[in-house]
C-alpha atoms as one frame of an Amber mdcrd trajectory, in Angstrom:
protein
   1.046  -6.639  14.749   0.145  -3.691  12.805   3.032  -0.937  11.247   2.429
   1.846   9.208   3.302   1.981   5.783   6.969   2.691   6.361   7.987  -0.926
   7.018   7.262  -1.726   3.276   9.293   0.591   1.203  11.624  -1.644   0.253
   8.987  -3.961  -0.983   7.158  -1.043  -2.920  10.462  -0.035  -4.602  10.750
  -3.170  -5.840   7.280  -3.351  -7.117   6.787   0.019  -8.515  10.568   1.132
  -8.762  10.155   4.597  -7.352   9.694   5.534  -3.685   6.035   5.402  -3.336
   5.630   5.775   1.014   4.945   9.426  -0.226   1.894   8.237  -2.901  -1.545
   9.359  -1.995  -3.687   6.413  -1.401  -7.330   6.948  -2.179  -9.452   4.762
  -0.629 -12.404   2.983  -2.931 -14.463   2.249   0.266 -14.374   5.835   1.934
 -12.785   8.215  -0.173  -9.792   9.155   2.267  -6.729  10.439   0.824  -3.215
   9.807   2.553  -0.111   8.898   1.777   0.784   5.755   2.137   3.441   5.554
   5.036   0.239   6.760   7.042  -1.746   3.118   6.052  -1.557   0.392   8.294
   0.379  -2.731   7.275  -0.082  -6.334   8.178   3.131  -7.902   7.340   1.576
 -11.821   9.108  -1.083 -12.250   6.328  -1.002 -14.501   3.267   1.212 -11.295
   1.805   1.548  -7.959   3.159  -1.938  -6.488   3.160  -2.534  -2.968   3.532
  -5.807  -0.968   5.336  -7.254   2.114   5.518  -6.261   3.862   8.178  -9.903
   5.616   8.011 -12.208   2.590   7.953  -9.681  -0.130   7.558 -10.830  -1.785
   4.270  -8.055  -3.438   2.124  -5.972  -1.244  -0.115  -3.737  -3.577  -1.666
  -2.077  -6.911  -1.074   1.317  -8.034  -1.917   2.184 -11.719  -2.219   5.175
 -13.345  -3.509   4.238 -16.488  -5.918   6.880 -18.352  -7.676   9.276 -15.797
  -6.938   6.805 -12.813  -8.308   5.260 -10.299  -6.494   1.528 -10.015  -7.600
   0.319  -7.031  -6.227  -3.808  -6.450  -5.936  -4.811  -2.283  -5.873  -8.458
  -3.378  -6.155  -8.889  -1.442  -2.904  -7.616   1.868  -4.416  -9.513   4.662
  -6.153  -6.115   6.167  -6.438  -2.711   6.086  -5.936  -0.776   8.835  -6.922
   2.932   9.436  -6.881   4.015  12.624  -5.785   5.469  14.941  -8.625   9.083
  15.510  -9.091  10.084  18.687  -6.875
């Protein structure tokens, strides 16, 4: 089943330690810019993986090993929090 990028911002505060739903995501396979709550997530997978929601290639997967998360943006061109308001 396939959520938006909502369902893992508790994950990516622990990972990145800010609130990152609000991040632009640039894709490395198209180019397309969104923020992250806008990706789709696949929570089932070996880890949470998370696609474009443009041409769904992978942006980044999450997995839990040994009690670390190893997290792999090879997918991303980009990802940039937004500034401090």
């Amino acid at each position: 089943m396939a959520l938006d990028g909502n369902a893992i911002g508790g994950l990516l505060l622990e990972v990145f330690a800010a609130d990152m739903t609000s991040a632009l995501a640039t894709c490395a396979t198209c180019g397309a810019v969104r923020p992250v709550a806008e990706t789709t997530v696949y929570l089932r997978a070996p880890g949470t993986v998370v696609r474009c929601r443009t041409c769904t290639s992978v942006l980044m997967v999450i997995s839990r090993v040994r009690g670390l998360n190893c997290v792999d943006l090879t997918g991303l061109l980009a990802l940039q929090a937004e500034a401090n308001k």
